[in-house]
MIDREN-168341 format. One line per field, with one value per residue (C-alpha): residue number from 0; residue in one letter; chain; x, y, z. Coordinates in steps of 0.1 Angstrom, whole numbers, plus 2048, in hexadecimal, padded with zeros to 3 digits. Example, Ala and Ser with C-alpha at 12.3 -4.5 7.8 and 13.67 -1.06 7.14 Angstrom:
// residues 2
seq	[0/1]
type	[A/S]
mol	[A/A]
u	[87B/889]
v	[7D3/7F5]
w	[84E/847]
//
This chain:
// residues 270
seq	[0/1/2/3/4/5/6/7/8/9/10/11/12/13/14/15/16/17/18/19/20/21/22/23/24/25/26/27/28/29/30/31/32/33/34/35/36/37/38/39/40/41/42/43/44/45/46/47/48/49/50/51/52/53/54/55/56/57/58/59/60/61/62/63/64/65/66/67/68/69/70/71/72/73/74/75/76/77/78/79/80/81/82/83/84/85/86/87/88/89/90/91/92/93/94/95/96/97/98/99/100/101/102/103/104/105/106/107/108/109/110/111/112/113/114/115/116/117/118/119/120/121/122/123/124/125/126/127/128/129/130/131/132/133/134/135/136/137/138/139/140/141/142/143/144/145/146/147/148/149/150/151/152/153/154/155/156/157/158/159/160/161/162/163/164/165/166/167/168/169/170/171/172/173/174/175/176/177/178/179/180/181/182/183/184/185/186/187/188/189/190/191/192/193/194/195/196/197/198/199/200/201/202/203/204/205/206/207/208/209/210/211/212/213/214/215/216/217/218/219/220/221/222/223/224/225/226/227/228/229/230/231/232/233/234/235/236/237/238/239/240/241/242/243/244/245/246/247/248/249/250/251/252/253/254/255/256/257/258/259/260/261/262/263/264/265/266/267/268/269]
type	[X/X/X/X/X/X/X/X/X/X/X/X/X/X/X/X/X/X/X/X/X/X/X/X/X/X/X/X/X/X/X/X/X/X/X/X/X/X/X/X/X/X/X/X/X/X/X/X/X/X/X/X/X/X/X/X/X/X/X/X/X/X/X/X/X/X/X/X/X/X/X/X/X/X/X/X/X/X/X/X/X/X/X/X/X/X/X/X/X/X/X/X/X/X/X/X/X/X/X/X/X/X/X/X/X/X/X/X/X/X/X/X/X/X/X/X/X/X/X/X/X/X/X/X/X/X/X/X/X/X/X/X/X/X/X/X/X/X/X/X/X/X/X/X/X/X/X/X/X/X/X/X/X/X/X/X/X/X/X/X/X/X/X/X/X/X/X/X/X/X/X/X/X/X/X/X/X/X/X/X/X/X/X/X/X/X/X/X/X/X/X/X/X/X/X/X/X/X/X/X/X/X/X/X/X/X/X/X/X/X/X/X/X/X/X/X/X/X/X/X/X/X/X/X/X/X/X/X/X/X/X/X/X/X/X/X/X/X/X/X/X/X/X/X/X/X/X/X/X/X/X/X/X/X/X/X/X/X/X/X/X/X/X/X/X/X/X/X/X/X]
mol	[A/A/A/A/A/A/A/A/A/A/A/A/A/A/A/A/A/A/A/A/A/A/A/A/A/A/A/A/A/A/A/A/A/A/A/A/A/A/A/A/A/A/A/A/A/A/A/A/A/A/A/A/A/A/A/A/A/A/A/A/A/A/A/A/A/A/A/A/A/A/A/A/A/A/A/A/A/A/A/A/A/A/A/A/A/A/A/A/A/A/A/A/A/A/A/A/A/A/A/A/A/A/A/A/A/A/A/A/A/A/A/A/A/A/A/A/A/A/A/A/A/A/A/A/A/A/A/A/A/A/A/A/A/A/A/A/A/A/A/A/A/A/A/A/A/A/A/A/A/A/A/A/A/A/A/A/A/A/A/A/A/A/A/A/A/A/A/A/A/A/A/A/A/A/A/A/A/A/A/A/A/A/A/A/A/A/A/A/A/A/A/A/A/A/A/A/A/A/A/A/A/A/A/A/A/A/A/A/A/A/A/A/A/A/A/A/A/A/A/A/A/A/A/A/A/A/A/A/A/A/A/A/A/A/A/A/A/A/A/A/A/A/A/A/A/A/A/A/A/A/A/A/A/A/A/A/A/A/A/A/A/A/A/A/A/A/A/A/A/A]
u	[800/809/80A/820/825/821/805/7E4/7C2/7A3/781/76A/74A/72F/740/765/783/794/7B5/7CD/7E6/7CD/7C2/79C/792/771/760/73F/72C/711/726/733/74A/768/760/762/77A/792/78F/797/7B5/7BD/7B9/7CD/7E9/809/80A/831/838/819/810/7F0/7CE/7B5/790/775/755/72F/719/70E/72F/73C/75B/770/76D/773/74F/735/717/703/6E6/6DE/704/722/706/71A/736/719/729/74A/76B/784/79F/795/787/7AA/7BE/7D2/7EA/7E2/801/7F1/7DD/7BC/7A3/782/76F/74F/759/741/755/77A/772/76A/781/79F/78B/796/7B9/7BD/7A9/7B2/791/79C/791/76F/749/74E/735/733/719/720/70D/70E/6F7/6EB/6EF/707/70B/729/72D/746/74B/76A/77C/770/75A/73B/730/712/716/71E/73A/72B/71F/708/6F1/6DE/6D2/6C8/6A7/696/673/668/649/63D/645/663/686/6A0/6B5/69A/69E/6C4/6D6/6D9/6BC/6A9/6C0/6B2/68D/68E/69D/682/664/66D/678/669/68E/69A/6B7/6D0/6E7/6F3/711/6FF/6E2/705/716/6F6/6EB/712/709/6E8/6CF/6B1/6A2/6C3/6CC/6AB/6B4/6D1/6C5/6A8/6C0/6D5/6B9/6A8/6CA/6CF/6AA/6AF/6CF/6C7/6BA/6D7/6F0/6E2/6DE/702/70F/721/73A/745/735/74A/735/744/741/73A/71C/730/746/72B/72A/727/705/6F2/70B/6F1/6D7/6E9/6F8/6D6/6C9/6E8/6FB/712/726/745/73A/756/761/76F/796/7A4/7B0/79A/794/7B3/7C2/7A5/7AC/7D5/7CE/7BD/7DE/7F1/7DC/7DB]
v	[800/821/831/84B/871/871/85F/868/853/85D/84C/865/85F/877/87B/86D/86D/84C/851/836/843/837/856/861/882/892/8A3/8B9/8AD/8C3/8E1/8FF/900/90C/8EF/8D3/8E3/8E7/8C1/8B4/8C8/8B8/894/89B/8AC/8BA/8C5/8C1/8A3/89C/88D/87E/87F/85D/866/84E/85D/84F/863/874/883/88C/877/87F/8A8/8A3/8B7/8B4/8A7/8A0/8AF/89E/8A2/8BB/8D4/8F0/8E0/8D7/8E2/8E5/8D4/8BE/8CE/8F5/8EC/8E7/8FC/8DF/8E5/8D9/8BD/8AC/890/887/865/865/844/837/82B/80B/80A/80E/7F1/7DB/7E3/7D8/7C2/7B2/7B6/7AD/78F/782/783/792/77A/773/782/794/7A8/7C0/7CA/7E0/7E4/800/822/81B/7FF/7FC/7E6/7E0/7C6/7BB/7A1/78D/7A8/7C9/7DD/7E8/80C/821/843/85A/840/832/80D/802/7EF/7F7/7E5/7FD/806/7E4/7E8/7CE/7B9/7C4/7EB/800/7FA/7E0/7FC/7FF/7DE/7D9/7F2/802/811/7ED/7DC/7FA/7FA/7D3/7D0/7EC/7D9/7B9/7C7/7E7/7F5/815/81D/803/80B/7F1/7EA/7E1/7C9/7B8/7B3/7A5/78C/780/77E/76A/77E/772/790/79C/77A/77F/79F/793/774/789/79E/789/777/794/79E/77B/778/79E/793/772/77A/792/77B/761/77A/787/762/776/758/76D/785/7A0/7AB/7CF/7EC/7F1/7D7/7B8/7BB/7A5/78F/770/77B/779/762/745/755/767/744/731/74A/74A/726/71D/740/74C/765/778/799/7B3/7B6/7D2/7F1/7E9/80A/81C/7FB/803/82A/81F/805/823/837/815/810/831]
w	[800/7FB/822/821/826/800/801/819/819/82B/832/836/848/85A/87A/875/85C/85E/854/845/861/87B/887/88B/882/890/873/875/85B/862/86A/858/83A/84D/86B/84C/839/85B/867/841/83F/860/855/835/84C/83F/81A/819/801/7FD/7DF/7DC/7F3/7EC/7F7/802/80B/802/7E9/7D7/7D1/7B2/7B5/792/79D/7BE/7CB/7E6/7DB/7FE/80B/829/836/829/820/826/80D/7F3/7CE/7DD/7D3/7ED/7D8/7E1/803/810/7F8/7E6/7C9/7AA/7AA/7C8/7BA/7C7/7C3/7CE/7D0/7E0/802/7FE/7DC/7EA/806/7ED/7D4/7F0/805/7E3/7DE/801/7FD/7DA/7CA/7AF/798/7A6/7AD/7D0/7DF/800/81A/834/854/869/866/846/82F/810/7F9/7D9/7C3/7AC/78D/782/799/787/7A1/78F/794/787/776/792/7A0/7B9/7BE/7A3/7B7/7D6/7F4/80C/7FF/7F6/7FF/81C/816/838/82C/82D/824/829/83A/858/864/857/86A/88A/88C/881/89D/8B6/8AB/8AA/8CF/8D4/8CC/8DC/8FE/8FC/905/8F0/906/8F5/8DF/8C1/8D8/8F4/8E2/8D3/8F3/904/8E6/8F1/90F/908/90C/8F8/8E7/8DC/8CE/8B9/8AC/899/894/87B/86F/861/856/842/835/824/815/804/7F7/7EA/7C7/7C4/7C7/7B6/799/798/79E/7BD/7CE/7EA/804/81B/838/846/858/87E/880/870/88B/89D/87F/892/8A4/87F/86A/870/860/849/83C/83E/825/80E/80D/7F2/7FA/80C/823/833/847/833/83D/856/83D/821/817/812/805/7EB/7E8/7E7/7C6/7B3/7B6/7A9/78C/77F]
//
């Protein structure tokens, strides 16, 4: 990979920058220009040397230009580059790519699948979803993944992203205890612990998970699934279900550095 002081990659999210140094970088999503624009130029750091900046942040973005495209987040940066936001020269190169895109993309370097039909789901506040074939990651027109998963409509209303999420984890936990003081952390650790209604909880949502994905993969003849973000870090709570839904597949955790091993291969292949 390219660490270096030449090299910087950032994951930015809607209350952190994850930085490839390991540092974590509070950002104001929802702040002013000057309060965004201060806490990226402090997760770039030092210009000196630098040589290239690799960006992975979700849509809409407009990710050949470089420019804010969000309106529930970054509003005050809306129509504004990365470029002019911090004041970078011209000769410092910059790549900007879907972060659900970038995991993928080294979740299968990392993992050697470059010769097979990989796809991603990440779990955390929302729900993403990448795929890619023989290797290639497939994207849509504005760059980012070319398939959602996050809005499927549920039979018994709604979306898959209500009940496959945090908030589905909290308003499931909700009406089977009639507890909404827990937070996902807390329903994980106690499903560990054995507590019934917690043990349901994931038990359904890896359950819906697999039946929503089902004709997906069986339509994209996808051989492997990565499970990521905060969520799959309790994997093995919903793995039963998930597999029971989905046999015949290798179901695995996306690898630690993923994305800016992802943001680091678009410099190499340039």
């Amino acid at each position: 990979m390219l660490y270096s002081k030449e090299y910087r990659f950032l994951d930015v999210g809607g209350t952190f920058i994850k930085c490839s140094d390991g540092r974590q970088i509070p950002v104001p999503s929802n702040g002013s220009k000057d309060a965004i624009s201060l806490a990226l130029k402090e997760a770039v750091g030092p210009l000196d040397r630098l040589k290239g900046v690799g960006v992975a942040i979700p849509g809409p973005f407009n990710y050949s230009d470089g420019i804010f495209l969000m309106k529930h987040k970054f509003q005050s940066v809306y129509g504004l580059s990365f470029r002019d936001l911090l004041g970078l020269r011209e000769e410092i190169e910059l790549k900007f790519h879907h972060d659900v895109n970038a995991l993928l993309l080294g979740a299968i370097r990392q993992l050697g699948l470059e010769k097979g039909n990989t796809a991603v789901v990440t779990l955390g506040t929302g729900l993403g979803f990448a795929f890619a074939l023989e290797g290639k990651v497939r994207y849509n027109e504005m760059g980012s993944p070319a398939r959602s998963l996050w809005n499927i409509p549920l039979c018994d209303g709604g979306i898959l992203e209500d009940r496959v999420s945090a908030r589905g984890i909290l308003s499931a936990y909700n009406n089977l205890t009639g507890d909404n003081n827990r937070s996902v952390l807390s329903i994980a650790e106690m499903a560990y612990n054995g507590e019934d209604a917690a043990i349901r909880v994931f038990h359904d949502l890896g359950e819906t998970l697999g039946e929503a994905l089902k004709g997906i993969i069986d339509e994209l003849g996808i051989e492997t699934l990565l499970l990521g973000g905060q969520i799959s870090k309790s994997m093995s709570l919903f793995e039963g279900s998930l597999r029971d839904q989905l046999s015949g597949i290798s179901i695995l955790s996306v690898p630690e550095g993923a994305v800016f091993e992802g943001l680091s291969t678009l410099f190499k292949n340039k």
